[in-house]
C-alpha positions in Angstrom: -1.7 4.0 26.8 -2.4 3.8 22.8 -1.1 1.0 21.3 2.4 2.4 19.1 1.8 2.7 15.6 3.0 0.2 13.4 4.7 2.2 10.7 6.8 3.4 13.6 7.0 0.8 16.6 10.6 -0.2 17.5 11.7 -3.5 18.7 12.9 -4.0 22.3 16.6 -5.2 22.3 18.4 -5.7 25.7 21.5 -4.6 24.4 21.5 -0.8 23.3 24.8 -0.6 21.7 23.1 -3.1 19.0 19.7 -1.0 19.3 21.7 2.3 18.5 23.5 0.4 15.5 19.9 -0.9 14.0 18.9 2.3 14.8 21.5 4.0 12.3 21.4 1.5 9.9 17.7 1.8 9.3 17.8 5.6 9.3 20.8 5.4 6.1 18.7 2.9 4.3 16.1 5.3 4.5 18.1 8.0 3.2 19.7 5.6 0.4 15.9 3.6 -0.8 14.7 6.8 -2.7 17.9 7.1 -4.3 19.1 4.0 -5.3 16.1 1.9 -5.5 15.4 -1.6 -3.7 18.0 -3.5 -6.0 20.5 -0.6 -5.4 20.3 -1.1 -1.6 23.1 -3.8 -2.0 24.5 -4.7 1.8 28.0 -3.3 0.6 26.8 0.3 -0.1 24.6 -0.3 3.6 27.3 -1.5 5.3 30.0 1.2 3.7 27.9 4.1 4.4 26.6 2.9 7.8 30.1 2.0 9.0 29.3 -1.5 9.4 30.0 -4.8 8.7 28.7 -7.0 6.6 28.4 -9.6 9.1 26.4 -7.4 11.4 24.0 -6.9 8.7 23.1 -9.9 8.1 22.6 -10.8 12.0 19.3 -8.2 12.0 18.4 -8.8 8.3 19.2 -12.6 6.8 17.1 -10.9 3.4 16.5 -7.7 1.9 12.6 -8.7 2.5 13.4 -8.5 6.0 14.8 -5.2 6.3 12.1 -3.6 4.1 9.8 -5.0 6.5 11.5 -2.9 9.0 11.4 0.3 7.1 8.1 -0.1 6.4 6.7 -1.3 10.1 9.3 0.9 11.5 9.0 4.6 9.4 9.8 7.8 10.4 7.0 9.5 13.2 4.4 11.7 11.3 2.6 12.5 14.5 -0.7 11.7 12.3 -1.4 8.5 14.0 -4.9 7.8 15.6 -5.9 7.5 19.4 -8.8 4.7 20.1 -12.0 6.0 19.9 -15.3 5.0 20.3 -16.1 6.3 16.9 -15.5 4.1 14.4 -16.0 7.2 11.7 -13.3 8.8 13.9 -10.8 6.3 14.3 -11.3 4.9 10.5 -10.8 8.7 8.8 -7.9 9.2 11.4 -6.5 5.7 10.6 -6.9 6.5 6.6 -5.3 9.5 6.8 -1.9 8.5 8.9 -1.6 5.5 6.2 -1.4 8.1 3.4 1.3 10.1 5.0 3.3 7.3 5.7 2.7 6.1 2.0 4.0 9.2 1.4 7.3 9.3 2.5 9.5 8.0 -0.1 11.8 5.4 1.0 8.4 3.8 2.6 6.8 4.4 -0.5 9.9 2.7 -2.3 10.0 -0.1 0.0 6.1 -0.9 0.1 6.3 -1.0 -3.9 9.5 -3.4 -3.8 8.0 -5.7 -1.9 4.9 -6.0 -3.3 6.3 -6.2 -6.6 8.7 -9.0 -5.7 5.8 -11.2 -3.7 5.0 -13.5 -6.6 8.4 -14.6 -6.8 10.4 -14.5 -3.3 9.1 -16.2 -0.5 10.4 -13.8 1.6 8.6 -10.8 0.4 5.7 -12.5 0.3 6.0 -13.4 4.0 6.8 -9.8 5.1 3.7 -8.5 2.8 1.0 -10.8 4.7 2.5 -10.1 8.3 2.5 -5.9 7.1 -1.6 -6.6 6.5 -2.2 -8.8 9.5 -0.1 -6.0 11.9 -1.4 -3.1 10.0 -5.1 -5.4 10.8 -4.7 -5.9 14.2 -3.4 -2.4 14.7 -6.9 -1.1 13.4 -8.9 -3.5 15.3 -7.4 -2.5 18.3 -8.3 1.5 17.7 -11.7 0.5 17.5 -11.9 -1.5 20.5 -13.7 1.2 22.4 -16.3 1.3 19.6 -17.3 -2.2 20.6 -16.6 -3.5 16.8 -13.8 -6.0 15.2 -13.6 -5.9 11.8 -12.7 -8.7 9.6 -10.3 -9.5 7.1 -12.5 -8.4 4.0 -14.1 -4.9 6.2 -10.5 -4.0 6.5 -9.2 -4.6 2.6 -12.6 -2.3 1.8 -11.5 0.6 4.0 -7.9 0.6 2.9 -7.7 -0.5 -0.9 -9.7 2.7 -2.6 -6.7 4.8 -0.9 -4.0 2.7 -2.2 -5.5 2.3 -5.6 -5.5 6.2 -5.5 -2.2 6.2 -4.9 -0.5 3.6 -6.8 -2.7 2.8 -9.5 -4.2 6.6 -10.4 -1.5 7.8 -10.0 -3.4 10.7 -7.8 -3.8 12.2 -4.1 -5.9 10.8 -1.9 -7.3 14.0 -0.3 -9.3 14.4 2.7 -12.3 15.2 0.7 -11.7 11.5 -1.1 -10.7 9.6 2.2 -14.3 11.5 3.9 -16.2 9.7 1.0 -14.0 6.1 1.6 -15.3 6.2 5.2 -18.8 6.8 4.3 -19.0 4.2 1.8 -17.5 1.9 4.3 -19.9 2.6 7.0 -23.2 2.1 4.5 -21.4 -1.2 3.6 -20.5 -2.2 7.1 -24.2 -0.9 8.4 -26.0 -3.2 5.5 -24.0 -6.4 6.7 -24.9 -5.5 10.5 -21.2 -4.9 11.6 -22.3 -2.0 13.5 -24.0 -1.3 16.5 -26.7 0.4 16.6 -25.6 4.0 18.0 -22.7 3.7 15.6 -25.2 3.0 12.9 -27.2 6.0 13.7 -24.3 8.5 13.5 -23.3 6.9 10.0 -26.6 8.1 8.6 -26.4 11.5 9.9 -23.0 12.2 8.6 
């Protein structure tokens, strides 16, 4: 069974009474992100327009850090996420491509921006930015464990950062077209440093 995808795994809590509340808490901060912003989501508006306490709040989220980790990690389901493959051209245009729609969506959007902004300054932030990248990492590594390939810390900051510079940084779309041409480059660059086996290496060329 595929591993489930981090933008939308969901914890396992014994108690479903306190799953449900999460639940509906997470799905109003969603709705409110986009509109009021990250400094806007204030844990009285949250707690008024989820129709809970303050207190309760705090017991799933001590930070705002921490629940924009969990919108983030936990978005809505897109259906675009990858199966394993052994393929690594397969699995990295699939991976690519669920990344952007997630991106996409605004209060992940929001929430991605917010904490990266805020990392220089609060530890927190910082903490859930490096523990997004390591899950997002590990996530990848383990679509591609059929292709007989792990890649490393810098292989996977090459394959993702031209689509988020795209997006946050031109200000453009990060077509199909553009992700096709990502992958390619990544594969000559991952086929020079002899990442790849051989078949895989072979089938890089001829695309």
């Amino acid at each position: 069974m595929p591993q489930q995808p981090v933008h939308r795994r969901q914890p396992t809590l014994s108690n479903p009474r306190v799953q449900r509340t999460r639940t509906r808490v997470l799905a109003v901060a969603r709705e409110l992100l986009p509109e009021v912003g990250p400094t806007g989501l204030t844990w009285a508006l949250l707690a008024e327009r989820a129709d809970v306490t303050r207190q309760t709040l705090y017991r799933h989220w001590p930070n705002r850090g921490a629940l924009l980790f969990d919108l983030i990690l936990e978005g809505p389901d897109l259906g675009t996420y990858p199966e394993p493959d052994s393929d690594v051209r397969t699995v990295a245009t699939a991976w690519l491509r669920s990344l952007r729609d997630g991106i996409n969506d605004p209060a992940i959007r929001t929430a991605v921006l917010a904490v990266t902004a805020q990392a220089d300054h609060d530890p927190d932030s910082a903490h859930a930015l490096i523990r997004i990248g390591e899950d997002r990492h590990a996530a990848l590594n383990k679509l591609l464990e059929p292709s007989g390939i792990q890649i490393t810390t810098d292989e996977y900051t090459l394959l993702y950062g031209p689509v988020l510079a795209r997006l946050f940084l031109d200000r453009g779309q990060a077509t199909d077209a553009f992700i096709d041409t990502v992958v390619t480059q990544w594969l000559t660059t991952l086929d020079r440093a002899g990442a790849l086996p051989q078949r895989q290496s072979k089938a890089s060329t001829e695309n």
